[in-house]
C-alpha positions in Angstrom: -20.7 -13.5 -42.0 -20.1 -15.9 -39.5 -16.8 -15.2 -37.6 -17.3 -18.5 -35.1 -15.0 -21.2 -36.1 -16.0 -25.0 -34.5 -12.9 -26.4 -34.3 -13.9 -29.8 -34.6 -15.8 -29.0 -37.7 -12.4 -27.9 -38.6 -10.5 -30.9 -37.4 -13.0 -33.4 -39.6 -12.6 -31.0 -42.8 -8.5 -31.0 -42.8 -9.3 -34.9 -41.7 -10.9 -36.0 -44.7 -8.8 -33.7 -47.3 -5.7 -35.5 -45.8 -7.4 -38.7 -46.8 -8.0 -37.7 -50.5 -4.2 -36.3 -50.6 -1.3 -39.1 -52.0 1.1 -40.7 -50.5 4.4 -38.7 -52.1 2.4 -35.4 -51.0 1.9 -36.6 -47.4 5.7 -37.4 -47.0 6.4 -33.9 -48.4 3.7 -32.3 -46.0 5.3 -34.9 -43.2 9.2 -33.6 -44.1 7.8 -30.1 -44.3 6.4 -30.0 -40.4 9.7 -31.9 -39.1 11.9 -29.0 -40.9 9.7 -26.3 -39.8 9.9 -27.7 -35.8 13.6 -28.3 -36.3 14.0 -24.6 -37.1 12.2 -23.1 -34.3 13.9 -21.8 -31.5 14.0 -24.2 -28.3 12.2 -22.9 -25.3 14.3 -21.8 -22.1 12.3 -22.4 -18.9 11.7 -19.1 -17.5 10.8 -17.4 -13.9 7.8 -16.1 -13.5 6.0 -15.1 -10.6 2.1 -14.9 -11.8 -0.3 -17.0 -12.9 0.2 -16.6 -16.6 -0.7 -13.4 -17.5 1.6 -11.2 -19.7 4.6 -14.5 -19.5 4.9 -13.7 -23.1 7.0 -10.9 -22.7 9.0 -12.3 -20.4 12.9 -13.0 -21.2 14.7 -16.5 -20.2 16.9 -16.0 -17.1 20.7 -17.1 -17.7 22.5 -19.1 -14.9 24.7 -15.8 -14.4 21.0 -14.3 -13.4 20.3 -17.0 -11.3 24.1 -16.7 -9.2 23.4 -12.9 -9.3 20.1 -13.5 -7.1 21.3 -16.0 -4.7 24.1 -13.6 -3.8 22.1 -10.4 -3.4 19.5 -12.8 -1.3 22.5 -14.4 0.5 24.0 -10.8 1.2 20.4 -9.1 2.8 20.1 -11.9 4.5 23.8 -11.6 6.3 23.2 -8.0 6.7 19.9 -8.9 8.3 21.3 -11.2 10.9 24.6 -8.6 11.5 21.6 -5.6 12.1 19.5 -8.0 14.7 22.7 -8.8 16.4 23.8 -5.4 16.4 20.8 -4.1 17.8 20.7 -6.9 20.6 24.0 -6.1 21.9 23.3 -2.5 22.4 20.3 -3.4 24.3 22.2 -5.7 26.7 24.8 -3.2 26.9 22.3 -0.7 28.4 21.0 -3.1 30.5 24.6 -3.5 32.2 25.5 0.0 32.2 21.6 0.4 33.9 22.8 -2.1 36.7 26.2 -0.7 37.0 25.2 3.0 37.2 22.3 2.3 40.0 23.3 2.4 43.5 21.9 -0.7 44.3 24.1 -3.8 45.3 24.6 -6.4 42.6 23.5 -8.9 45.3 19.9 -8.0 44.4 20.3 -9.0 40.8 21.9 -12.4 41.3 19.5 -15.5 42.9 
């Protein structure tokens, strides 16, 4: 048994049996397709961060989804930048209380 299919072999059989079919059995065939593409579902765009394997599991993302991910990026971000700032300030504030706690004259620091 031959389980290799040629599709083109394929595409020339269903070619020439459409030929022999009749006009009122075409239109029925033609009504039959429209219906059957008017009843599938339409596709959402969805996110996916790979290169196409295993996107068939994945669900659409609603706009709520979308809102929700901007914020949580918008709020690490902000936390980010408050933790950096934070962590500059103490570091100057060593720095002073280095310069004020030595003996030496604040002469020496200042051009």
């Amino acid at each position: 048994m031959n389980t290799q299919l040629d599709p083109q072999k394929i595409t020339q059989l269903l070619t020439q049996s459409t030929q022999q079919l009749d006009e009122a059995t075409l239109a029925a065939l033609s009504k039959a397709r429209r219906n059957a593409l008017a009843m599938q579902p339409s596709r959402v765009p969805a996110f996916a961060a790979s290169t196409g394997r295993w996107t068939v599991n994945l669900m659409p993302h609603t706009t709520m989804q979308w809102l929700t991910t901007g914020l949580l990026i918008a709020l690490l971000t902000v936390a980010g930048s408050n933790l950096w700032q934070h962590t500059n300030e103490e570091q100057i504030s060593e720095l002073d209380v280095a310069i004020l706690a030595d003996e030496m004259p604040l002469d020496v620091f200042v051009d």
